[in-house]
ZAMARGU-4260 file (C-alpha; in steps of 0.2 Angstrom, whole numbers, plus 5000, padded with zeros to 4 digits):
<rodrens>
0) 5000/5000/5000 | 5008/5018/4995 | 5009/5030/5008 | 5000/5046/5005 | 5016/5054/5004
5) 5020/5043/4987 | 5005/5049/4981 | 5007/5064/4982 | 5023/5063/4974 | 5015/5053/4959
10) 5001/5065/4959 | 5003/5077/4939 | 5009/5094/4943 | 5004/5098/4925 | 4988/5087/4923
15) 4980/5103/4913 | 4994/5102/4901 | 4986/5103/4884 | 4989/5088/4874 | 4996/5075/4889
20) 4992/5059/4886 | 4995/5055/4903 | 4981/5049/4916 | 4977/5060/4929 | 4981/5055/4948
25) 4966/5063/4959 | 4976/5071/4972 | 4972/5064/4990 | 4956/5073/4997 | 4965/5081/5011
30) 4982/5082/5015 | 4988/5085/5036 | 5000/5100/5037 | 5011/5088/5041 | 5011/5078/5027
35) 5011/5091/5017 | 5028/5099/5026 | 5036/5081/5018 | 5030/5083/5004 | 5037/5098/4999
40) 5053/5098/5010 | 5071/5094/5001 | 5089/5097/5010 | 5099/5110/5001 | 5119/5113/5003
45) 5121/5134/5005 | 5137/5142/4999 | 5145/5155/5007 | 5154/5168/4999 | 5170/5178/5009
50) 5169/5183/5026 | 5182/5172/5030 | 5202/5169/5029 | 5206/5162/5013 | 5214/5145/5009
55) 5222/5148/4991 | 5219/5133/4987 | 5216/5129/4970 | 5203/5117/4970 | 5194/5126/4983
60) 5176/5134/4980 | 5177/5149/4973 | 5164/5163/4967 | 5167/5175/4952 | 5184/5164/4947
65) 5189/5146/4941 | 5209/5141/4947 | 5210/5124/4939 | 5205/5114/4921 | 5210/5098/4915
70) 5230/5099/4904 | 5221/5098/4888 | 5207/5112/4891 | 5209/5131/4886 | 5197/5143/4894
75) 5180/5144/4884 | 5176/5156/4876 | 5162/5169/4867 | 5160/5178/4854 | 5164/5192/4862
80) 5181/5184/4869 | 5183/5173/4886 | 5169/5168/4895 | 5167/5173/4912 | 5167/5162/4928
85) 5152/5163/4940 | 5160/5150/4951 | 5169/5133/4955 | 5161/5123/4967 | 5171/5109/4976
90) 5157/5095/4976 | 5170/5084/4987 | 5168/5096/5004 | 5149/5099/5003 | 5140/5089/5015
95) 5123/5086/5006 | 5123/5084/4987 | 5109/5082/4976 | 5109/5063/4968 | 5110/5072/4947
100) 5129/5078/4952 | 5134/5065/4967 | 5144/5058/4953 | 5154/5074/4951 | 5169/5082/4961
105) 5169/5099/4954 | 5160/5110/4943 | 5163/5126/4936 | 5150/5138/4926 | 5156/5152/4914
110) 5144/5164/4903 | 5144/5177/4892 | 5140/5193/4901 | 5136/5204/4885 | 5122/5187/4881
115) 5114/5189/4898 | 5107/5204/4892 | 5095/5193/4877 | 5095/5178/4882 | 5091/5169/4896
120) 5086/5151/4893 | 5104/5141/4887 | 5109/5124/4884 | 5126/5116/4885 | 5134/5099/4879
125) 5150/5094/4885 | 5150/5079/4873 | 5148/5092/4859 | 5158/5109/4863 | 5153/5125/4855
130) 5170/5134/4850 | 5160/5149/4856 | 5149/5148/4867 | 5135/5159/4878 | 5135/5146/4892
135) 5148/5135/4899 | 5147/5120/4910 | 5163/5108/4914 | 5160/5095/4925 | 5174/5084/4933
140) 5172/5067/4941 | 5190/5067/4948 | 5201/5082/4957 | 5216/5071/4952 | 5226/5079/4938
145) 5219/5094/4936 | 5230/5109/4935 | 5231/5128/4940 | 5224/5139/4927 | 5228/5159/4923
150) 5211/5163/4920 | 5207/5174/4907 | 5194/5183/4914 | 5185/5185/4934 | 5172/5194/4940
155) 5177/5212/4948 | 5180/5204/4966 | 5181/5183/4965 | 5180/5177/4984 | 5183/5159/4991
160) 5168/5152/4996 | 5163/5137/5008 | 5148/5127/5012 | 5137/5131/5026 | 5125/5120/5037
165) 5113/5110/5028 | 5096/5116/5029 | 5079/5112/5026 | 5070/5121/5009 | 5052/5121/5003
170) 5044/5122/4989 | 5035/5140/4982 | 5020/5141/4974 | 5028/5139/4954 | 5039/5124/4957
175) 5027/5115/4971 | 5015/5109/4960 | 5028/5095/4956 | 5024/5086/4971 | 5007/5095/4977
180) 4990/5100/4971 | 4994/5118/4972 | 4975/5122/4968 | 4971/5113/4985 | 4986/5120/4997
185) 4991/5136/4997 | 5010/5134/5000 | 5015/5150/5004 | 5001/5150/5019 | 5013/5142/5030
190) 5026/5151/5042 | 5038/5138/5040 | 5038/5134/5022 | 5053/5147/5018 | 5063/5146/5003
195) 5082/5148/5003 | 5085/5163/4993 | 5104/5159/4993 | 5118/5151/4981 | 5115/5132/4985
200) 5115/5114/4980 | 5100/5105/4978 | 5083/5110/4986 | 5071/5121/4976 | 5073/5133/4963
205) 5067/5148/4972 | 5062/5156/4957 | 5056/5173/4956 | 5042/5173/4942 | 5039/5156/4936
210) 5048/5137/4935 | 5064/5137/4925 | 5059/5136/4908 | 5064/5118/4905 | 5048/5113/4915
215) 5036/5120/4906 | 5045/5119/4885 | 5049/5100/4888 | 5034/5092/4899 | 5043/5076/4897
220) 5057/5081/4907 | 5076/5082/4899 | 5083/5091/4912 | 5080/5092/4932 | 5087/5105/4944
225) 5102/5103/4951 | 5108/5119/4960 | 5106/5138/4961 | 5117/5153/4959 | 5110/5170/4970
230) 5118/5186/4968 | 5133/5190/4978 | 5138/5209/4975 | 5151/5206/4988 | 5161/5198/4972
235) 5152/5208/4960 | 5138/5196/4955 | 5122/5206/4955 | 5112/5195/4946 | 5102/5188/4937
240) 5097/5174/4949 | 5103/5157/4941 | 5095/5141/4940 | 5107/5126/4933 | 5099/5110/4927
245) 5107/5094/4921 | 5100/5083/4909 | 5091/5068/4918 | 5095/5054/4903 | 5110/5064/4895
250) 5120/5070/4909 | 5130/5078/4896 | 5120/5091/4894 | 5114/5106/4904 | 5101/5120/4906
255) 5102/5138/4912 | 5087/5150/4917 | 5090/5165/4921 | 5076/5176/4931 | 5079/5197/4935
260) 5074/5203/4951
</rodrens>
């Protein structure tokens, strides 16, 4: 017998979709706040950006830079000449990470600024690399044999970063409806569901307007979130908000949505 938490997890977030094929789940009839707090709870992994002594360490977490790359990488680059890095995030000292990049060490994300002024929905394959590009994701499984880099380009003030507590996230209103009727609770009603507006792994997508714009072009899901870049004006990030998806068949591949305050 499923518990009414599985079925709430099977229940359609998009059941109105025009054109789904799929059967619609009728939502249970009444949901206890507690069982309602499960269903929309994840653990997310918060970054913190400076505030504290650095390390210099190259493969440490680090915002507005990137310190390291394989011997036969070159920085990536745009149109408009070399990419800069948002950040590199040491997977290996983070004490919660989500299961779509537990098979990862570190990542690094690049972009285009002069791009994020047009568009903000990108894709990236790292089995196919642009020679230019708008929107850069490298991935490594393995800290072994990667090398210090001379980047090419930082944001105005890079700081170190490190991973905070773990802490619980909840679902808003745009993104719950994956888990919850959203007609029937009222998410947002409850004092202690609070979204983490801050760089994390995993969790929500505390999206500002609507879901990342994977959900809703693709119903049949190529990507799922996998973490979430705020802005830190401390290392001259200020904004837009970043959401980061992975491709859930193709891991190769990865989605950006980008959201203004």
């Amino acid at each position: 017998m499923p518990s009414l938490t599985d079925k709430v997890r099977r229940f359609l977030r998009r059941g109105d979709q025009a054109g789904s094929a799929a059967e619609e789940e009728t939502p249970p009839a009444h949901l206890s706040e507690e069982a309602l707090r499960d269903a929309i709870k994840r653990t997310c992994q918060p970054l913190s950006v400076g505030g504290f002594l650095p390390l210099n360490d190259p493969l440490a977490s680090v915002f507005g830079a990137a310190r390291v790359q394989s011997p036969d990488e070159n920085w990536p680059q745009g149109k408009s000449g070399p990419l800069t890095p948002i950040c590199q995030l040491n997977l290996t000292q983070a004490h919660v990470v989500p299961q779509n990049l537990s098979d990862l060490a570190m990542i690094q994300i690049f972009v285009d600024l002069e791009a994020l002024q047009s568009h903000h929905e990108l894709t990236w394959d790292e089995d196919e690399p642009a020679k230019t590009a708008q929107f850069v994701v490298r991935s490594y499984r393995a800290l072994d044999g990667l090398i210090p880099v001379n980047p090419q380009a930082t944001l105005a003030n890079p700081f170190e970063a490190r991973w905070d507590v773990p802490v619980p996230d909840y679902a808003g209103r745009a993104v719950a409806g994956e888990v919850v009727d959203t007609t029937a609770y009222d998410v947002h009603s409850y004092h202690w569901a609070v979204q983490v507006h801050r760089t994390k792994l995993g969790g929500w997508p505390a999206v500002l307007r609507a879901e990342p714009w994977w959900k809703y072009r693709d119903p049949l899901g190529v990507f799922d979130y996998a973490l979430q870049i705020a802005p830190e004006n401390q290392a001259g990030w200020n904004g837009p908000w970043c959401f980061i998806g992975r491709g859930i068949s193709s891991p190769n591949l990865w989605a950006l949505d980008m959201q203004n305050d």
